[in-house]
C-alpha positions, 0 to 999 in steps of 0.5 A: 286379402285375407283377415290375418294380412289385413291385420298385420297391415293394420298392425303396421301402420298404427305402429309406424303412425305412432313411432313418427309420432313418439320421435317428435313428440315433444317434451314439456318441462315443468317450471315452478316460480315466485316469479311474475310477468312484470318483474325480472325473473317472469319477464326473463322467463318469458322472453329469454328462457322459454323462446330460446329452448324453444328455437335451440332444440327445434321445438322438441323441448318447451318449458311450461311456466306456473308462475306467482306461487301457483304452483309452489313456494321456493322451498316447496318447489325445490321438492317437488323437483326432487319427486318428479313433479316439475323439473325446473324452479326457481328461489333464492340463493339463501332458500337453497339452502334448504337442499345444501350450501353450495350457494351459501357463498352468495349471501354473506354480507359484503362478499359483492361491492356492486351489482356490476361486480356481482354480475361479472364475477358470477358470470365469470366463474363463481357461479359455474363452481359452486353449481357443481358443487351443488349438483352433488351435494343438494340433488339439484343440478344449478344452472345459473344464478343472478340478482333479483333486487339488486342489493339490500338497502337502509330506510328510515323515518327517524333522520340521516344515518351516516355511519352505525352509530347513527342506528343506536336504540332505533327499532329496525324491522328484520326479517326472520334471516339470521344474517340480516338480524346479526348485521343489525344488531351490530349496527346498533338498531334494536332488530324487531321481526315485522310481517312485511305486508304490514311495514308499511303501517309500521313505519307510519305509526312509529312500531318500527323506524327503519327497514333494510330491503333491496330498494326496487321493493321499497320502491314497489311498497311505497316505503320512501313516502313514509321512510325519507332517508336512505343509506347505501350501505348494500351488504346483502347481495340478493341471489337467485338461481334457476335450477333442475332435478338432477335425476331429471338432467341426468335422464336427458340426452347430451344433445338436451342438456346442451339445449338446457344450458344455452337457454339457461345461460340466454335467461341469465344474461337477460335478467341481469339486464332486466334487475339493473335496470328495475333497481336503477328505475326503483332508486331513481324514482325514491331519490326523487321523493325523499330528503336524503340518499347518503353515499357512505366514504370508503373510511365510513363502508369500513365501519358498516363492513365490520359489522358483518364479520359476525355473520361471516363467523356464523356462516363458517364452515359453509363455504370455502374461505380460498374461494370467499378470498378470491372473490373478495381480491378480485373487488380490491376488498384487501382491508376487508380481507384484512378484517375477516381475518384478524377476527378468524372469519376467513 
């Protein structure tokens, strides 16, 4: 065989050897997360998302996760989607908001009565709307979103609280949330922003009396062993999303997107269940340990409701008031609505 035939034949069969292996070859997406294996959202990862991708498309995607900030923060993760560095991530509702306000919709106060709501409505249609919308606006295509801690929750070292007035002149520890200080202050506590690796200590030497927190991470602190009376007031719904680069989505093919959301919609089904279950484990196990746990009456959640009609004011322009409506009369919140309205929140 002559030189010139041999190397067409060579030539030939490398090529063949690497377009069979270029046609499955598989593609890795990258996942960026503050999540863990051993709270919802790691566990969700591991055990719905990425085995779910990994069974729908046959094994041509896969998903490498970099959990525990290894990679990125919430906000950081977010950009680094945006420059091609990851595909996918994770954060809540309220850090989205850094990329646009689609999802602001999620943390105004008393927008959900129950996690069991939260759950439904979200599924339903609320999360798929406002998606959309951020798809355009934040350059993020949003996938699904879900609770992570249930809702925020009032502890406190001082005595029973009841109704607002029962915060009057104690220090409440805030975090740097404008909506949490505003709701605060208009509960009548006196806000103090406090590191939250030191609450802990804070609450022990009196610095600061109360704090307002979803009750799994109280729980996870250790906060009841020195806070011993709890309210539940819920309030601030604590939103998170799982969401990929739009120019990324936008590059994959019809069939992968499908892939993409049927493993999106098996995550979120499964850190639903896996969040109710950490804050039923988180509050069973304080209750269990401290002097009170108070269940404000219908008359009594009116008077911690309308201190969050400043924060709604305060977010105006950020969502759409039709939808906020919707939302609300799908709970029975009519007095609520009733309320936001005569202030000129809705």
């Amino acid at each position: 065989m002559k030189k010139t035939s041999l190397f067409k034949v060579v030539a030939l069969s490398l090529a063949t050897t690497w377009f069979a292996h270029s046609a499955s070859a598989e593609t890795v997406l990258k996942l960026g997360t503050v999540g863990f294996k051993g709270m919802p959202i790691g566990d969700a990862i591991d055990q719905a998302l990425i085995p779910t991708l990994e069974e729908v498309s046959g094994g041509k995607m896969k998903i490498e996760p970099h959990y525990r900030k290894s990679l990125c923060s919430e906000q950081t993760c977010g950009e680094q989607a945006n420059q091609g560095l990851i595909a996918l991530w994770t954060s809540s509702t309220a850090n989205f908001g850094n990329f646009g306000t689609a999802l602001a919709i999620f943390d105004l106060p008393y927008i959900f009565k129950s996690i069991e709501d939260a759950d439904r409505i979200s599924s339903e249609w609320l999360a798929k709307k406002q998606c959309d919308i951020a798809a355009e606006e934040a350059g993020h295509v949003c996938l699904t979103v879900y609770s992570s801690g249930g809702f925020r929750q009032l502890g406190n070292a001082k005595g029973p609280v009841h109704v607002p007035d029962d915060m009057k002149g104690i220090k409440w520890r805030v975090t740097k949330s404008p909506i949490e200080y505003t709701l605060v202050k208009n509960w009548g506590a006196v806000p103090v922003p406090y590191d939250w690796a030191q609450l802990y200590q804070g609450l022990q030497t009196g610095v600061v009396s109360g704090q307002y927190v979803a009750t799994p991470w109280q729980h996870v602190a250790k906060l009841h062993e020195v806070a011993k009376y709890f309210t539940e007031i819920g309030g601030s719904w604590s939103g998170n999303q799982l969401s990929m680069d739009k120019r990324q989505y936008d590059a994959l093919s019809d069939q992968e997107r499908e892939w993409i959301h049927t493993a999106a919609k098996a995550f979120g089904e499964h850190v639903q269940k896996l969040d109710r279950d950490w804050v039923k484990a988180g509050e069973d196990a304080i209750k269990a340990d401290i002097e009170e746990w108070y269940v404000p009456t219908e008359e009594e959640m009116q008077l911690w409701r309308a201190g969050a009609i400043d924060a709604w004011l305060n977010a105006k322009g950020s969502f759409d008031p039709a939808t906020a409506e919707r939302v609300l009369q799908e709970q029975g919140m009519d007095s609520f609505i009733a309320q936001l309205k005569e202030a000129g929140a809705l």
